[in-house]
N, C-alpha and C positions, 0 to 999 in steps of 0.2 A: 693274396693273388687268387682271382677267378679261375676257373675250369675255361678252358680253351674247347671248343667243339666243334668239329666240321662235320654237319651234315649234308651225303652226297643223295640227291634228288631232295633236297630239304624245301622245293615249293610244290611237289609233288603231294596228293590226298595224304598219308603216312605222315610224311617230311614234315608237312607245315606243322602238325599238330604237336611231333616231337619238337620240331623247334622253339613252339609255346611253352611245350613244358619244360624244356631247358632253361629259357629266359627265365621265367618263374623260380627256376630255384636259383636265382643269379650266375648263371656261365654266359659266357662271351659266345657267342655263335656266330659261324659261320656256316653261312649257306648256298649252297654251290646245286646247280642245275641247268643244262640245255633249254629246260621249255619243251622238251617233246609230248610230254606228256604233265609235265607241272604247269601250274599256274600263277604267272602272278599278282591275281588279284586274292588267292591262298596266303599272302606272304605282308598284302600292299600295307595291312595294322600294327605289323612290325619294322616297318621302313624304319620310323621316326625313332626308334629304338635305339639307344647307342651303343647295347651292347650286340647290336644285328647287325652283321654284314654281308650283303649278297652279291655269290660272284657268279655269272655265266660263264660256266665253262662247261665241257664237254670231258666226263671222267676217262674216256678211252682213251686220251691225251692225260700222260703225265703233269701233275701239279704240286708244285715246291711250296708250303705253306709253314707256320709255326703252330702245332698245334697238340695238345692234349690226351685226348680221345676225337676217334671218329669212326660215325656211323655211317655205313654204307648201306642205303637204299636208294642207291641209281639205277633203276630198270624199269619199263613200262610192265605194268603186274596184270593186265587182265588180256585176254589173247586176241580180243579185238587189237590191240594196241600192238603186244609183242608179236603178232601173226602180219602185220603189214610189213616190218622189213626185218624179219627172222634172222637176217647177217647179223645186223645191228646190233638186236638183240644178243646174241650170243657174245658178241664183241663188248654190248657195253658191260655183259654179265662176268665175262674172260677177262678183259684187258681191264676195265674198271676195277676188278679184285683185284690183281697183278700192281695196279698204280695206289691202289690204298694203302695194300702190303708194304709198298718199296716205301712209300711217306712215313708208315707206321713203324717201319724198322729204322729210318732216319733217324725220326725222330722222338724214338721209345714211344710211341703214342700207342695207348689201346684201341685198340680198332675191332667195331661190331659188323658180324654179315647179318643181314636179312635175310638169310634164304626162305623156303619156302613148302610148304606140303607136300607140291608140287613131286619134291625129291621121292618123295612116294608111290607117285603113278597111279596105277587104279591097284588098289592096296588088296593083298587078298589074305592080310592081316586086319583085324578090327575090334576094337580101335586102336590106329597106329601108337606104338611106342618109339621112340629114339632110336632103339638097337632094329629097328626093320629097315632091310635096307633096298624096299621098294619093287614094285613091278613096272617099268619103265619102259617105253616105246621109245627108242633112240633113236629112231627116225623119221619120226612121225612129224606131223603138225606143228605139236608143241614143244616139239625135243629144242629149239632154240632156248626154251624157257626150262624146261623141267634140267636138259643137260648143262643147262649155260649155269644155274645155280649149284648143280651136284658139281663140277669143276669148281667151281669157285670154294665151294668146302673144299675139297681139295685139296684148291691150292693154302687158303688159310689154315690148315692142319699141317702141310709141310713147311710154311712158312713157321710156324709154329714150334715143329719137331727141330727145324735146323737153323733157323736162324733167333729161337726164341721170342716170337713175336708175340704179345697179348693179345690175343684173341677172345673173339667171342661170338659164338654162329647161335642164332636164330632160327627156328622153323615155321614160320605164321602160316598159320592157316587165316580159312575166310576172313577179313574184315571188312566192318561197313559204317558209315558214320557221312555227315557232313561233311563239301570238300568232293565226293567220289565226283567224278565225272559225270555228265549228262549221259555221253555218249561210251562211258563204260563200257558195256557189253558185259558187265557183271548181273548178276542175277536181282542183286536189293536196288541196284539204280534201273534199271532194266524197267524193272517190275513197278518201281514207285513211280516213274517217268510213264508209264505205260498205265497206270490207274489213275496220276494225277489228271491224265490227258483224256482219259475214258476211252482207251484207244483199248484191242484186245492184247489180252496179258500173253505172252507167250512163253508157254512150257515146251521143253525139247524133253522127248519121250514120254513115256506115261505120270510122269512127276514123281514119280517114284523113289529117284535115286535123291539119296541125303547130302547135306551138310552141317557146319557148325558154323553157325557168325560169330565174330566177337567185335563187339563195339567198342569203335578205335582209342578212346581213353583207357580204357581196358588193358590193349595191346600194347599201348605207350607209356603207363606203366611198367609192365612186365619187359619194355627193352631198358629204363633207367635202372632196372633191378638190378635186369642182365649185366649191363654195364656198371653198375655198381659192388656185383661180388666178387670178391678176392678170392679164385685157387679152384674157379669151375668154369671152363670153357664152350663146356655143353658138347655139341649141339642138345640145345632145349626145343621141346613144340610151348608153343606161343597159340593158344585158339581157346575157342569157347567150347566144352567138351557137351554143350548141348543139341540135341541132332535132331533136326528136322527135317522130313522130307521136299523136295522142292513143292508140290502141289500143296501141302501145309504153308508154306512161305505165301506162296501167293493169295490165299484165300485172306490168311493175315493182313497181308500188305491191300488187297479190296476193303475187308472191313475198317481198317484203321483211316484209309482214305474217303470212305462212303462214295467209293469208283461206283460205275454203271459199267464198269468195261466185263465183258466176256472174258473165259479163261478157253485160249484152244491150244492145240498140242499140234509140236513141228517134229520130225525124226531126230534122235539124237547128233550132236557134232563127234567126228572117226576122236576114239581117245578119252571120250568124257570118261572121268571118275565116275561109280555109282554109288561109294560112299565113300564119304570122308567125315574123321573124328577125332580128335587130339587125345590121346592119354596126356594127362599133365599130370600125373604124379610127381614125375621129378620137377617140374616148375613150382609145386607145393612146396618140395621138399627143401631145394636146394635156394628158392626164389624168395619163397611166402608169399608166394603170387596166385592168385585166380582172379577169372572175371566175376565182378560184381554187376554189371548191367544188365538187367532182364533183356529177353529179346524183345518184348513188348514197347519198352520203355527207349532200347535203343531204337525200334524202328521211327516211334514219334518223333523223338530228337531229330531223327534223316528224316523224312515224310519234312517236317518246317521248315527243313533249309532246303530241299527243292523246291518247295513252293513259292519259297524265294527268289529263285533264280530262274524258273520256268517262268 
């Protein structure tokens, strides 16, 4: 008998590529998505597949299914996206947990959160470890997102504590890969889109402030892990513990494209992190996980497949 899996936002950037790599080690997939933010031309190579199933649905609405494990990455992840209808968001983030949990305790299925860095805020720990538990703005901008994902821990750790649920929470920092959006509003799509085009690159503040990318075969790895270990529920950070400043990003992303575009600088967005970094110690430890993708190497990989699609 195959592994049964539902991936929720499974045609979304993340989704489709976990659900590649499910297929590949022979599990039955299911893959469940609105569209708000998936796509399905992410998904169209696995139609013909028979052990792919894709269902439209909307996870804030309860869904009865028979299934194994499942992963839960239903949420628009960049704040272009989760900033246009902030209810939503927090809804698909709240009530999407709430209806994976109730499927997962049905049905004894192990069930994975994706959360996110995010839970950290603009950290005035560095670099974040697991046990920080964040400087957060609850009501800001992006609190749809940063709080709609700390609930959703939450609620998986009390679904957990009392009704025994297998769990398994994730904290992904930056990812970037093939798949991201045009219209993103993340920083490596942003930037590649903006040097493919020779258009000027645009930095918000002095470029100063860091992050870490981790190139999404990397990341997707480290959730089959996640889901793979018996008797650790984590929460684990998931990221690439390499840090670059954003004005270093961009210069990288000009030379790898031999852009003509200008680099100019816009005022920061209210909220922005000014650094973020994964401790993964324990993803070593307890995973035997890190990323192996250079940033280099990841950026080329993405840099071809926009060129593709631009």
């Amino acid at each position: 008998m195959s592994i049964v899996s539902l991936v929720t936002g499974g045609a979304g950037f993340i989704g489709s590529h976990l659900c590649e790599a499910l297929l590949a080690r022979g599990e039955e997939v299911l893959c469940l998505d609105n569209f708000f933010t998936g796509k399905r031309s992410n998904i169209q190579h696995l139609l013909s597949n028979p052990k792919f199933e894709l269902i439209r649905h909307d996870i804030t609405h309860p869904i009865y299914l028979e299934v194994d494990r499942i992963y839960n990455l239903a949420c628009p992840a960049s704040p272009v996206h989760y900033q246009v209808n902030p209810v939503k968001t927090i809804k698909t983030n709240v009530l999407g947990a709430l209806n994976v949990l109730g499927l997962a305790k049905r049905v004894k299925a192990r069930v994975l959160q994706a959360s996110t860095s995010e839970v950290y805020g603009d950290p005035l720990e560095h670099p974040q470890k697991e046990t920080y538990w964040g400087n957060v703005n609850p009501i800001g901008p992006r609190s749809c997102y940063d709080e709609g994902k700390r609930v959703a821990e939450a609620l998986f750790f009390d679904y957990h504590r009392q009704n025994g649920v297998d769990i398994r929470v994730v904290r992904i920092f930056n990812t970037y890969g093939p798949r991201m959006l045009v219209n993103d509003g993340r920083v490596v799509s942003n930037f590649i889109v903006q040097a493919l085009k020779n258009e000027p690159i645009t930095v918000y503040g002095d470029g100063s402030q860091t992050r870490s990318f981790c190139y999404v075969s990397d990341l997707v790895e480290g959730l089959l892990k996640m889901m793979d270990c018996d008797g650790f529920v984590g929460p684990v950070n998931l990221g690439n513990p390499s840090e670059y400043t954003i004005l270093e990003l961009a210069l990288m992303i000009k030379e790898l494209t031999n852009s003509k575009s200008e680099i100019i600088f816009k005022p920061l967005p209210q909220d922005d992190p000014t650094r973020r970094q994964p401790d993964i110690t324990l993803a070593k430890q307890k995973l035997n996980w890190e990323p192996k993708v250079s940033i280099k190497e990841g950026l080329v990989k993405t840099i071809e497949y926009f060129k593709t699609i631009l």
